[in-house]
N, C-alpha and C positions, 0 to 999 in steps of 0.2 A: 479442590479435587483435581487431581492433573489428567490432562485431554490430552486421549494416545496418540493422536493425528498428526499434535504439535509439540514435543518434546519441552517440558521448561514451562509449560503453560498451564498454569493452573485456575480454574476457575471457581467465586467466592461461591459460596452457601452460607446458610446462617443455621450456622448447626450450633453454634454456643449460646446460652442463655444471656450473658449479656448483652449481646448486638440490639436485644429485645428493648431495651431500657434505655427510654427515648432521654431521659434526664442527664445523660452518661456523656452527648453529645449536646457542644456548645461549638456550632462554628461561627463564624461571619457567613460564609458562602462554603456551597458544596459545589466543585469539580466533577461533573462524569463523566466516563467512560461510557461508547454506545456499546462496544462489543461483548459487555459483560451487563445480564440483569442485575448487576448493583447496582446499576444508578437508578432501579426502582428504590432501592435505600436513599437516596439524593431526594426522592418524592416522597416518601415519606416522612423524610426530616422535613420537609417545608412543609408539609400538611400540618406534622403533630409542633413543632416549634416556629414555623413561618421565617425558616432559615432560606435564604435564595437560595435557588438552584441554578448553575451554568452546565448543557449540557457537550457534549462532543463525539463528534460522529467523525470518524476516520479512515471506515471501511466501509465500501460498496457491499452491501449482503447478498445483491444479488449475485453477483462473481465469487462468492464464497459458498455459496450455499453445497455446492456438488463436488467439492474439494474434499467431504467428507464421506465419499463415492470412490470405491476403487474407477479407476478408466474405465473398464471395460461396461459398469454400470450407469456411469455418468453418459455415454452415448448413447444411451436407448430412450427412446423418445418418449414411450408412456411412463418412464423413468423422471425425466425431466417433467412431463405433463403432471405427474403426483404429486413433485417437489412444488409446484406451481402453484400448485391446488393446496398443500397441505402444511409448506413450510413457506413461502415466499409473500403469500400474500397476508397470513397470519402473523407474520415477522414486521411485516410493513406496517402493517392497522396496529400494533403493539407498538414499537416505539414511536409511531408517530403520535400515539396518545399519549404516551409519556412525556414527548417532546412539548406539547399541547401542554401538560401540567406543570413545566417549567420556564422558569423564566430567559430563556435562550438556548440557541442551540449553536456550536463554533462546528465551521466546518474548513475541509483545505482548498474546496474548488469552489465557482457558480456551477460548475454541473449537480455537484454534491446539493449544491442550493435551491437549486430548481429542481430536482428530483423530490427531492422534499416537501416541496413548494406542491408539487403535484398529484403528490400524496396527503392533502390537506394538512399538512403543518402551519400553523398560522403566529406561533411564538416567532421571536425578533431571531433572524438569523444574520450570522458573522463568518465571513470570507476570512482567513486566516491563514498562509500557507506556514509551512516547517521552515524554519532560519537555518539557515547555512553557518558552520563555524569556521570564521576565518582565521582563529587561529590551527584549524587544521588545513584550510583549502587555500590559504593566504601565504603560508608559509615560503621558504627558497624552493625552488626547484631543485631536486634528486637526482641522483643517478636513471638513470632507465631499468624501470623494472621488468620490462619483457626479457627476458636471460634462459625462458622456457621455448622460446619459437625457432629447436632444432630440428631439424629433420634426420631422419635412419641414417645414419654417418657422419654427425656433428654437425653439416650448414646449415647455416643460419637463413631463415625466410626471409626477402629482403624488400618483398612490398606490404600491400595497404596492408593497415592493423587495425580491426572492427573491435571494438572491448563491447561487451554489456555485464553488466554486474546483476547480483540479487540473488534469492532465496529461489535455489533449484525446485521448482514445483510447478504443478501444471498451468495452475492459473496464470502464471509468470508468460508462461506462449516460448519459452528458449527453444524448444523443440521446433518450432514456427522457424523463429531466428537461423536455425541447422539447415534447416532446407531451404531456404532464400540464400544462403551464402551458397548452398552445394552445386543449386539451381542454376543460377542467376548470377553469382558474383566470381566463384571459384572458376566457373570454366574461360572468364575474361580474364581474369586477371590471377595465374599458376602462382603468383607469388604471394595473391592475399591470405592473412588467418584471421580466425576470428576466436578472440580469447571470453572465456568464461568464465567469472568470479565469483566464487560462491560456492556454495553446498546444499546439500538438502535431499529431501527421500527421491526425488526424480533423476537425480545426477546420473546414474548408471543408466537408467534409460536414454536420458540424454548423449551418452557414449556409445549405446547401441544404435541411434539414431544415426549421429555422424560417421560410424562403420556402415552402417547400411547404405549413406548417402554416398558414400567413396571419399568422405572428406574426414576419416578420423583423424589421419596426421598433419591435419591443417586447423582443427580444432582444438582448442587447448583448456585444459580445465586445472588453473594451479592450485584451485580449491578457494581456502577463506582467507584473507589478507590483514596485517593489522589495519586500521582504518586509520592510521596516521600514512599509510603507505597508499592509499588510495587517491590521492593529491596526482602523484607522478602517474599513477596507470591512467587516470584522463589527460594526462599533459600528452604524455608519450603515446597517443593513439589518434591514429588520425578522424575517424568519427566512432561516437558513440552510437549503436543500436537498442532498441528497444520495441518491444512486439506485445509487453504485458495489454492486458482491457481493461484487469483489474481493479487499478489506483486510482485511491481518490487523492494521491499526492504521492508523486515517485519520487521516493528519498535520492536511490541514486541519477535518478535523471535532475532534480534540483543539482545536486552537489558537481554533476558533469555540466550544465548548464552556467552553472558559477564558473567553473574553471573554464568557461569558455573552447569545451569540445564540440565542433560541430554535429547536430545531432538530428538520427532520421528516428520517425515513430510514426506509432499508428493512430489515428485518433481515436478513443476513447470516450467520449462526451462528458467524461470528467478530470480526474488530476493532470491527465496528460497532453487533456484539449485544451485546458488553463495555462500550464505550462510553457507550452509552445506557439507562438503563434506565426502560422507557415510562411516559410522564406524571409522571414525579421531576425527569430533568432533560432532556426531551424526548420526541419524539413515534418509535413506533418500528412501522412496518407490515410485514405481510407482503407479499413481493412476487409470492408470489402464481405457480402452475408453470402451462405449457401456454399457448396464446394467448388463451383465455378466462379463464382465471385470472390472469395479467399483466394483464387489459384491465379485469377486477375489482378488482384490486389499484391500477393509475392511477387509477382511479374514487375508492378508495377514500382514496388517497395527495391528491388535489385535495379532497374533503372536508374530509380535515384541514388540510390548511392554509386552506384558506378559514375554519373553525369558529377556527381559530388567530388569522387575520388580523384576525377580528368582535372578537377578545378579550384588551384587550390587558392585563388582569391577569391572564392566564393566562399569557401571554408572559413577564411580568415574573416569575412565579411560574417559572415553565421554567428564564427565564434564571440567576433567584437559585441554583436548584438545582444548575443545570449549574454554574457560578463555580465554587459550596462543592466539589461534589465532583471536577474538575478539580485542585483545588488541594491536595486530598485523595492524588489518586492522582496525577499527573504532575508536582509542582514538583520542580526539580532533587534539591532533597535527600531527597525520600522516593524515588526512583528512582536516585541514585546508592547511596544505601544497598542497596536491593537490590541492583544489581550487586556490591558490594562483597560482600555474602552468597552471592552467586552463583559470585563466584572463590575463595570461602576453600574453601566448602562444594566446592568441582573438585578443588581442591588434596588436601583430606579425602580423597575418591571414589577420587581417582587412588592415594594414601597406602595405602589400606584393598585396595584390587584386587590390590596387590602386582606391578604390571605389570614384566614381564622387560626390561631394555634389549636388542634385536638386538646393537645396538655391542657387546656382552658375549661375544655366542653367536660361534658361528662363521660364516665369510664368506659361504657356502650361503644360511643362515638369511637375513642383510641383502638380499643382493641379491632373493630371492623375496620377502621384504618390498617391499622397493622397488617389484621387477614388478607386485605385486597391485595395490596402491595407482595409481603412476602410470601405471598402462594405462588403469584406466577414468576416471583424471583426463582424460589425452588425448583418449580415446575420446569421452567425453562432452561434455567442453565443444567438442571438435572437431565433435562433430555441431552440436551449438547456432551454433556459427560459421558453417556449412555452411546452416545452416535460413534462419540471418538475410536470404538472399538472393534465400527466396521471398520474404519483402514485407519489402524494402527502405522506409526511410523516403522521403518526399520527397524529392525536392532540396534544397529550401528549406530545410530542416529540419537536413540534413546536416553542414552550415558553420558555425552557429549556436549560441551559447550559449542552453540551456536555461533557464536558471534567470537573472535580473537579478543582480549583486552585493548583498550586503547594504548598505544604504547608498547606494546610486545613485539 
């Protein structure tokens, strides 16, 4: 069923009669997905056939959960206090018992690990970040793709150039990023811009933002890029920004990371606080709670890059850092390797548990299997379908490929 929030997204149900038919399904090992109640289908199959299960968690739920909140509701506080109470903590004790019922769970950070850990998960867990492709990040260096950063009469801006990339949305914090440059960066430096990569239902906000701050003509939004061209926008930028809380693993903060863009962020106690580690291979700030403490923290966040921007053997010194250890932890083969450790080691888990097949027991036994399972499959992702319709996407948005082709 497709969720109107996030165009292209569809989420599984078990609405056909075969899914039912546990005979139908012969794997070695099941793969899940957390963001989807299918990998109650992953617990199932290892109950009724005693097929491992590996599971994977790749999204913070708590940073998602309000996303399905227009703005104006996501701010009110017995709003959030509900969500707390009626979706967040019910969300938690639910996969974590899942988790609990399989034999591993892969994640992209320690924060993501210990978060988990916190929430009583006691199944074996697996630090595993996203691999970098170096036949796209590795490539020759391009022409210079900024050919957007005119001003009203054809000149050209001819200082710093702040890029952040990603999915225009609120969770993302770009609106954050608007006002630290408008704030803090813009009025030192008339020549800096800061470009904007990407798309999504927040983008026009995000334009009314930068008008509002007096920095729309310094602000640039060239929209979605092919990702073959994404190489040269971290080369040709002098640091990368990032303000998301989000991530449990920032795809483009990895891949500007690899390329060696020196880069400022916020800390997040997960994908971003793994990522980064401050003044080695980047700059890593608090962001700071409360509206005086965020306001501190922008303050603090335009500093650094300003002190960054004055310096640019420091930069060079970031960038060198960040390369080496990118390439350290994300190229293909130190990351396929773990995975590969990650399904032997399930395989073991599941071996050693001694898990009963239902298919074995009597017919009672399956069907009540089945019931646990694919009730709050339904249950849940049927509510999630049902939500999507408070804050539908755009129109615009709706019809639309997300993402350019590779290669285009």
């Amino acid at each position: 069923m497709p969720l109107k929030t996030y165009p292209g997204l569809h989420l599984p149900l078990p609405l056909e009669s075969w899914v039912y038919d546990a005979n139908r399904w012969n794997f070695d090992i099941v793969f899940a997905q957390t963001t989807s109640l299918l990998l109650e289908f992953g617990v199932w199959l290892r109950k009724m056939r005693g097929i491992p299960l590996l599971c994977v968690n790749t999204t913070h739920l708590v940073a998602a959960y309000d996303v399905l909140l227009p703005e104006r509701l996501s701010k009110l506080g017995w709003v959030n206090a509900g969500l707390e109470f009626a979706l967040k903590r019910p969300y938690e004790k639910l996969f974590a018992s899942v988790y609990n019922n399989s034999d591993g769970l892969v994640v992209l950070s320690e924060g993501l690990r210990s978060y988990w850990r916190e929430r009583g998960v006691t199944a074996p867990i697996h630090v595993i970040p996203r691999a970098v492709q170096p036949a796209i990040f590795d490539r020759p260096l391009g022409a210079d793709p900024y050919t957007h950063l005119e001003r009203a009469g054809g000149a050209v801006f001819r200082g710093a150039r702040l890029l952040c990339a990603g999915r225009h949305t609120r969770e993302k914090s770009q609106d954050r990023l608007i006002r630290i440059f408008a704030r803090h960066v813009a009025p030192v430096d008339p020549e800096a811009t800061l470009t904007l990569l990407g798309d999504g239902p927040d983008c026009d906000l995000y334009k009314r933002v930068a008008e509002e701050e007096g920095v729309g003509d310094r602000v640039f939004f060239p929209g979605e890029v092919p990702f073959t061209a994404m190489a040269d926008y971290y080369a040709y930028a002098d640091v990368f920004v990032h303000a998301s809380l989000s991530e449990t693993y920032g795809n483009v903060l990895g891949e500007a990371l690899w390329c060696g863009t020196p880069t400022v962020a916020f800390a997040d106690g997960m994908g971003v606080s793994s990522q980064i580690k401050d003044r080695v291979n980047g700059v890593l700030l608090s962001p700071g709670k409360g509206e005086q403490g965020e306001r501190d923290a922008d303050e603090a966040f335009g500093r650094a890059l300003l002190a960054l921007l004055a310096d640019p053997q420091e930069r060079a010194r970031l960038g060198k850092g960040a390369s080496k250890i990118s390439r350290e932890r994300s190229s293909p083969m130190a990351v396929q390797q773990r995975i590969a450790d990650a399904f032997r080691h399930a395989q073991e888990h599941a071996a050693a548990c001694g898990v009963r097949a239902a298919l074995e027991g009597p017919r009672v036994l399956q069907w009540m299997t089945t019931f646990q399972h694919f009730r709050s499959w339904s249950t849940v992702n049927g509510g999630i379908y049902l939500a999507g319709h408070i804050r539908p996407a755009a129109q615009k948005y709706q019809k639309k490929k997300l993402h350019p082709q590779i290669g285009s």
